[in-house]
C-alpha positions, 0 to 999 in steps of 0.5 A, a space after each residue: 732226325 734220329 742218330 744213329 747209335 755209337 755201335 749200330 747193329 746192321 742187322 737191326 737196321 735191315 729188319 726196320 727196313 723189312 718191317 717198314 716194307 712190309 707195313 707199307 705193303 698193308 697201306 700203313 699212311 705212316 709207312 707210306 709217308 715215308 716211303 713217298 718222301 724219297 720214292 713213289 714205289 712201294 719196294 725194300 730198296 725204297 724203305 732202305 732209302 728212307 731209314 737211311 736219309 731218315 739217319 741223314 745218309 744220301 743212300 743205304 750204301 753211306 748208311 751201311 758203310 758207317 755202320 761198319 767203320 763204327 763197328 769197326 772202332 776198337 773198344 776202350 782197352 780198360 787196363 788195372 780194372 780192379 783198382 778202376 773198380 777201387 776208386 768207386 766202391 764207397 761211391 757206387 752211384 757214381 759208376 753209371 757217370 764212368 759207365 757213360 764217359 767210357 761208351 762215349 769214348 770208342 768213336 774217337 779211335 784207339 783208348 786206353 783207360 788207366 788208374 791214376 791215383 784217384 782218378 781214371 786216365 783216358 789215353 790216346 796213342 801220343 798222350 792223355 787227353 782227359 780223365 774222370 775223377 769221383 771227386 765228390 758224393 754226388 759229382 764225377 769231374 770230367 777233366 780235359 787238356 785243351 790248350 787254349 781254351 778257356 772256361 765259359 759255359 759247363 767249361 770249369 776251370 780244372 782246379 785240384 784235380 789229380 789229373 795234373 794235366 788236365 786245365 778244364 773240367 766238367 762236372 758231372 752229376 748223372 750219366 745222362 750229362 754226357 751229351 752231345 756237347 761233352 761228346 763234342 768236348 772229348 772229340 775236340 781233346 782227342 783230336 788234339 791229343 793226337 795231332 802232331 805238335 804245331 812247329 813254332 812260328 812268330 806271334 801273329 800280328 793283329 790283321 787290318 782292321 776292316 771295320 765294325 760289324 752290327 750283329 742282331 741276335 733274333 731268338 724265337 720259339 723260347 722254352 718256357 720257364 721250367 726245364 729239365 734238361 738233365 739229371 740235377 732236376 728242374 730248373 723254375 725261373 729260366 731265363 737266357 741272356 747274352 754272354 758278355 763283359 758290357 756294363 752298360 747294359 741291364 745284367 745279371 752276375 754269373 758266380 764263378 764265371 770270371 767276370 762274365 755277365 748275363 746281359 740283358 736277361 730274358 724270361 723263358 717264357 717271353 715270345 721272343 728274345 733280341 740283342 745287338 752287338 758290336 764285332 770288331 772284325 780284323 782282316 788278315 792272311 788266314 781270312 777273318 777275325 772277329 773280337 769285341 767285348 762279346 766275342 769269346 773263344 780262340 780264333 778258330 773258335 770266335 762266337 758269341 754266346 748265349 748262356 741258360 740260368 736260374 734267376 733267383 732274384 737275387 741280382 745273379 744268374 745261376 747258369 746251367 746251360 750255354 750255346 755258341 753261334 760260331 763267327 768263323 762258320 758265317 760265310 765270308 761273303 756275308 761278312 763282306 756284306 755286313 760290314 757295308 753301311 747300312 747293313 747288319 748281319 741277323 743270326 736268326 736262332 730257335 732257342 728249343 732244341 728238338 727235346 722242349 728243352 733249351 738248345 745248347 753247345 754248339 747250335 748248326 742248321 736249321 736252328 740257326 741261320 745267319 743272313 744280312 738285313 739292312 739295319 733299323 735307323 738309329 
């Protein structure tokens, strides 16, 4: 599916319509195949129907209303541009890396970018929520104040960044680098930024105990053993593997990753890729909680993990790339399912993303689908 840009130009969509119009009025089979997946007749309207579910709108009306509340979002308000310039004078490969945090950073509201030092502040109307330092000849660190969220994953620890504010940070080594999960990291930062402070409230007590869920993580059409899924080059010996702290497992190292192994690794190349793990599952007020020794994350973030990584044959993994599969987003009533006797739930999970590269961040449908299946005899 195509995404749509983070400033569309209206008129440029009206005139892919018209010429998927016209191309379909000259019996085109292309144009004509997408013309039939919404409509038999051969009209604009049809072909505006057929751009907009093509972008994933139900109508052209959705489409065009998008368009104009993104056109609407105000531009990054860029204050003390020449000393912004300054910080990357003696670096000047490294400004297309600030070029692509600053275009991310319209669609979350009102910005404003500010010289700090040496570092670029990004702020929301209540306070600064990240910020980009140039902090080394080849690497920009994108730091993020997230409270409560610990590194896993291209979530690094925000060590000695300027940006005092700042407890995590993602390092950046070409603009192609800021993708959907570091777009997706800036929105979660942003939107914190700018909610109201929490009012203060008793430490939550743990929930009940409702029992321990069997979860089999089924992985299929795996990527290969090279990639290259962004600027620092090509990866050779990928292998994916569970993200954990079990040690009666086969496992690889992960430096710097604090403590958290790669169980049971599995080439790229393999025709498909199975775990198991135990879930403690709580129950309480607010609905299900999830913990265990392969759940990570706060608790409206509870997942289990996948991480990416060269395997040099030295005993360790040399990750590049993580995914989540999202407890919290299973249906309750599967839940509710799984922890019966005898059941267990199945996150059945395509491990390609729709580039050959392997999938990251965090994965939605219809590349994973969790269900509940009886389990196999111990």
């Amino acid at each position: 599916m195509p995404q749509l840009p983070d400033r569309p130009d209206l008129d440029q969509l009206r005139r892919q319509a018209r010429e998927l119009h016209r191309a379909a009025e000259t019996g085109d089979a292309a144009s004509l195949y997408r013309l039939h997946a919404v409509s038999d007749k051969v009209t604009l309207s049809t072909a505006q129907l057929a751009l907009a579910r093509e972008y994933g709108f139900p109508s052209w009306r959705r489409l065009r209303d998008e368009v104009d509340r993104r056109r609407a979002t105000p531009d990054v308000l860029i204050a003390d541009a020449d000393e912004i310039a300054g910080q990357y004078a003696d670096r000047p490969q490294l400004r297309p890396i600030l070029d692509a945090v600053l275009a991310a950073l319209p669609p979350l509201g009102p910005v404003t970018a500010q010289a700090r030092r040496t570092c670029v502040s990004f702020v929301s109307p209540r306070r600064t929520f990240a910020a980009a330092e140039a902090t080394t000849k080849s690497r920009v660190d994108l730091g993020l104040r997230l409270d409560g969220v610990t590194p896993e994953g291209r979530l690094l620890a925000a060590r000695n960044m300027n940006a005092g504010s700042m407890n995590l940070r993602i390092a950046l080594t070409g603009p192609g680098d800021v993708d959907d999960e570091v777009r997706e990291w800036l929105r979660r930062a942003y939107d914190a930024s700018v909610a109201p402070p929490a009012p203060r409230r008793p430490a939550r007590r743990p929930g009940a105990v409702a029992g321990t869920m069997a979860v089999l993580i089924d992985g299929f059409d795996l990527p290969g053993l090279t990639c290259a899924p962004g600027p620092e080059g090509e990866h050779r010996s990928v292998h994916v593997a569970l993200s954990g702290k079990d040690t009666s497992r086969p496992f690889l190292d992960m430096p710097g990753r604090g403590g958290a192994r790669a169980l049971e690794p599995v080439p790229g190349d393999a025709p498909s890729a199975r775990w198991e793990a135990a879930v403690t599952v709580r129950r309480d007020d607010d609905g299900f909680d999830f913990a265990g020794p392969f759940v990570r994350g706060v608790r409206d973030d509870r997942h289990l993990g996948l991480v990416w990584g060269d395997v040099p044959g030295d005993g360790t993994l040399r990750l590049f790339r993580g995914l989540k599969m999202r407890l919290v987003d299973v249906d309750p009533a599967l839940v509710e399912a799984a922890l019966r006797p005898g059941r267990r739930l199945v996150a059945r999970i395509r491990l390609t993303d729709a580039s050959g590269n392997p999938i990251c961040a965090r994965v939605h449908p219809p590349y994973l689908t969790w269900s509940v299946e009886p389990a196999e005899p111990a």
